[in-house]
N, C-alpha and C positions, 0 to 999 in steps of 0.2 A: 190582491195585496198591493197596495202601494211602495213603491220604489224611493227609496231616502236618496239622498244628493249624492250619495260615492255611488251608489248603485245605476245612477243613470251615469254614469261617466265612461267612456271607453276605458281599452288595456293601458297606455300608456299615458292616461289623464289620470289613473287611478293611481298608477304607479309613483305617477309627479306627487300628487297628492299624500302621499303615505310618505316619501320624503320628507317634504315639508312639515309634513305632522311632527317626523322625527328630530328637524333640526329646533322647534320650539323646547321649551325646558321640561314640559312634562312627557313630551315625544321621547326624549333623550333619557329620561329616567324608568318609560313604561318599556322603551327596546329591548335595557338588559331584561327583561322582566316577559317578555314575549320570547325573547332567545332562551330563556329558563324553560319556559312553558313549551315551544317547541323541540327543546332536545327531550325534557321527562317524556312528551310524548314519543317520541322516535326512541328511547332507548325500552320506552315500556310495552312497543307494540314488540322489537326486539327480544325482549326478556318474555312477553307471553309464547312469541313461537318457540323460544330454544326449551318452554319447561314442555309445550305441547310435544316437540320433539324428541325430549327427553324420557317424559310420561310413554310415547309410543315404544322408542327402542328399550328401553329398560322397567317395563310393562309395570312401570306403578302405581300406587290406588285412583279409582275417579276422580280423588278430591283435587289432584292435580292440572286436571281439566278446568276444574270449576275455580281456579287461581287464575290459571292462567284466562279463562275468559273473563276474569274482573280482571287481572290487566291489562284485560283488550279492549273493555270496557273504560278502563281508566285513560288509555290512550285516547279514545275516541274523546271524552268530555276534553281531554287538556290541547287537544290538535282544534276540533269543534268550536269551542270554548275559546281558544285566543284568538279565531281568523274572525269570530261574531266581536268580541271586545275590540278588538283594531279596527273592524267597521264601525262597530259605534263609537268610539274614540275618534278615528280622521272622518265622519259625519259630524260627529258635535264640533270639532277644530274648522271644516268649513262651510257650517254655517254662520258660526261666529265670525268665522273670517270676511264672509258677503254682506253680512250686517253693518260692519265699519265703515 
């Protein structure tokens, strides 16, 4: 598999990079937008353990397993899902930016 331009970049080339993405205009408006993306995710992997914990201690029906793994399932797509968008977001930002 071939390697895209952020991806051949060290830790803190990567980091500079994803910066800079953010101080351009649409950097700045996808941030709030990846901050969204990464608290659903973290409050949704939260909320599947407390119903699997719940389901365990106060022994109620299967169906509460199979909730709680679609919102573990959903955390995975919206954690997944914004670290691949922010890579193809600061790859398309610098290659545009090496083409100038």
């Amino acid at each position: 598999m071939v390697k895209n331009k952020y991806q051949r970049l060290n830790k803190d080339e990567r980091k500079e990079a994803r910066l800079k993405y953010y101080e351009t205009e649409i950097g700045k408006v996808n941030k709030g937008r990846f901050t969204r993306l990464l608290w659903f995710g973290i409050l949704s992997f939260i909320y599947s353990g407390v119903l699997i914990i719940d389901t365990i201690i106060n022994k109620h029906s299967p169906w509460n397993y199979c909730l709680a793994g679609v919102m573990f399932i959903f955390a995975l797509v919206f954690l997944i899902g914004r670290e691949k968008i922010i890579i193809r977001n600061v790859n398309e930002y610098l290659i545009k930016k090496s083409k100038k």
